[in-house]
N, C-alpha and C positions, 0 to 999 in steps of 0.2 A: 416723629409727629407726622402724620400724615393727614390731607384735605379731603376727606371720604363724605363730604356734605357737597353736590354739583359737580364736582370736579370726574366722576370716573373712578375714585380710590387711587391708582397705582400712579397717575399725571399727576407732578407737583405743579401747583398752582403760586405762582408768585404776580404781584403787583408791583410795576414799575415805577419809582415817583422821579420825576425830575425838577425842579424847580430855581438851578442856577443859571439859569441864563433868560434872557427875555421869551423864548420860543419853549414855553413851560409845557406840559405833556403829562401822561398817567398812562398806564402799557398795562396788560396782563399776557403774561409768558405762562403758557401749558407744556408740561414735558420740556422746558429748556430751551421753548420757540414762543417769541413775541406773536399773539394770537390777533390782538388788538390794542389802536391808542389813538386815546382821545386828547385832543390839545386843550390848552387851558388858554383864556381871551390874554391878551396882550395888555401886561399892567395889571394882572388879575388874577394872580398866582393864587395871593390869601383869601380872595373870597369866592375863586372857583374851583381850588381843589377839592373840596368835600362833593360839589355837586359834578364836577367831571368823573368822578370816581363813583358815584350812584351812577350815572347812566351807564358807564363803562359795564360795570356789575352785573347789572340789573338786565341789559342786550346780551347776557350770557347765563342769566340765573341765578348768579351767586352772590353772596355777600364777603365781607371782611373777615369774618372767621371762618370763609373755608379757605382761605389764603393758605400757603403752608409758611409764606413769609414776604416780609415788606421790603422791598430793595428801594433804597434814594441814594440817589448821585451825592456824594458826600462834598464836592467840590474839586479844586477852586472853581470859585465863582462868586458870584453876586452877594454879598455879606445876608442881606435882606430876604433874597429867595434862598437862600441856603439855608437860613433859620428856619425860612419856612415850610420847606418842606423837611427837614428833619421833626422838628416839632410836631406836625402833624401825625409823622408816621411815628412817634413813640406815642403820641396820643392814644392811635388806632392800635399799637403793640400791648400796649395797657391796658385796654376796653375788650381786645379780643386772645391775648394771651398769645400771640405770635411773636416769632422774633424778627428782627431786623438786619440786614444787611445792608454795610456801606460800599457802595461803589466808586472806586477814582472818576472822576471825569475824564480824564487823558484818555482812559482804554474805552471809559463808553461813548465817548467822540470817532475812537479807530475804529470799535465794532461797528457803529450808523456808517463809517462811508470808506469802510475798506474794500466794498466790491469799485468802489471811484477811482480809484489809481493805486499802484504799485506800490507807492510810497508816500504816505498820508501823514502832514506834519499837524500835529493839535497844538492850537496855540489862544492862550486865556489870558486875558489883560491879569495883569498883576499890581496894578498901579502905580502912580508915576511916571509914566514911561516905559517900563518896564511890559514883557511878558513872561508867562510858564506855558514851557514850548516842551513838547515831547516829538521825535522821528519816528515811526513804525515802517516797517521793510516788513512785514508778514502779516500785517493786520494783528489785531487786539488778542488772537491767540499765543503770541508770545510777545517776551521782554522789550520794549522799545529800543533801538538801537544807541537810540542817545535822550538824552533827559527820563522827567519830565526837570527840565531847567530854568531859572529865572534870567532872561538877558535883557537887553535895553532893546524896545522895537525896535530900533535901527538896525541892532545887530544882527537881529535873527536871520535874515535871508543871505549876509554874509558867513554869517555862522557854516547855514546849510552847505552852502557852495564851500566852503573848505573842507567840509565832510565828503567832495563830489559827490552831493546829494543833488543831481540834477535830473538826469533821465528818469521820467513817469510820476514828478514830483508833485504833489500838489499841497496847500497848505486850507485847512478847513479852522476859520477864525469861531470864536465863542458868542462875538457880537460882531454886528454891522461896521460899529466904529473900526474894531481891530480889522476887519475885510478892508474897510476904506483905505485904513492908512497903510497897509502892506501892498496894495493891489498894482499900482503904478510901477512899484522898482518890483514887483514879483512877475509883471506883463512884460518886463524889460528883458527878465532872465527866464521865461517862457515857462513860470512856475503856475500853474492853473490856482486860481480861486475857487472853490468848492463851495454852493450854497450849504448854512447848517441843516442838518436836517433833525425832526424831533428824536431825542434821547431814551425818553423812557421806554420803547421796546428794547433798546440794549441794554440800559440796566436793568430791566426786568430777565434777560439771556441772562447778562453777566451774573447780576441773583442768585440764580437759579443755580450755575455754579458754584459760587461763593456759600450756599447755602448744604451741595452736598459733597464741599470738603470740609464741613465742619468749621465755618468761619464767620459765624454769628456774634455780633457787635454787642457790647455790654450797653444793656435799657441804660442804665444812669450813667455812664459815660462817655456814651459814645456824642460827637462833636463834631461839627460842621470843618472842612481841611480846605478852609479859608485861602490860604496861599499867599497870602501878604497881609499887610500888619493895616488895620484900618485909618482911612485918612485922617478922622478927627483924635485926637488925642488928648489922652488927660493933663491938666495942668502939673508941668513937674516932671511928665514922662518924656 
């Protein structure tokens, strides 16, 4: 399938979505490089996705069917924006006959701030106390070293330091909260805090990838990767 509508013909055109974390985004990646990305308001993932994605478009010419595919951060993260932007982009797979790719959040966290330090730990509340921590030592081009793992916040920074995972260490949280409560025993052990930065020009790279090794997600099946079991629960569960 090729985007021969705006795009050039031979430059795959992919749309970025990101929608799990509070610092919501929309990217288009040309030939494999995030070209541009526009942020979504804060709080306002579901009713400004569709019009961040017009203007996004529209400042380069194209629409949604010259996409050659839809990349969303598939998770963990936020139950709520997770839905949301899945939903959407099987919406837009449907209306314009594109496929879809899911992206981990762990590696589209490494690829946004692997030029930031040597050693980039992602870490996404998980609930309860709990987070899903992944290690990268080469950036999101290869396998993380260790995780992506579920440990109790406390644990994680002693975790790292039993790895001697100290020198050039930095740890980039999912939300503010998770930055807070790490920051003080991470200042103590000289582990850098890393502001988030927006997502969706990685997962629109990483896409673009994922899309020409042949790793396109099934329309009716494919599923938000949640990463913990939601807090409310059914009577009986």
């Amino acid at each position: 399938m090729g985007s021969s509508t705006g795009t050039g013909g031979s430059m795959p055109c992919i749309l970025g979505i990101d929608t799990a974390g509070p610092l919501g985004s929309v990217a288009l990646a040309r030939d494999g490089r995030a070209i541009a990305l526009e942020g979504l308001p804060p709080g306002g993932h579901s009713s400004g996705l569709s019009a961040a994605t017009a203007r996004l478009l529209e400042a380069h010419g194209l629409k949604l069917g010259d996409m050659d595919a839809l990349a969303v951060n598939e998770g963990p993260g936020s139950f709520t924006g997770l839905r949301i932007g899945l939903a959407w982009a099987k919406g837009a797979a449907l209306g314009t006959g594109r496929p879809i790719v899911l992206v981990p959040a762990h590696e589209a966290m490494a690829r946004a701030h692997g030029a930031d330090a040597s050693r980039i730990v992602t870490a996404i509340p998980a609930g309860r106390g709990s987070v899903d921590a992944a290690l990268w030592e080469r950036g999101a081009e290869a396998p993380p070293a260790w995780g992506p793992e579920t440990i109790e916040e406390g644990d994680l920074i002693p975790a790292l330091l039993a790895r001697r995972a100290r020198g050039g260490l930095a740890i980039v949280a999912a939300t503010p909260r998770l930055a807070g409560s790490l920051a003080e025993e991470a200042a103590e052990e000289g582990i850098a805090i890393l502001p988030l930065r927006p997502l969706a020009g990685s997962v629109a790279e990483i896409g673009a990838r994922l899309l020409a090794e042949g790793r396109v997600a099934d329309l009716a099946g494919a599923a938000p990767a949640y990463g913990r079991e939601p807090n409310a629960r059914k009577p009986g569960s």
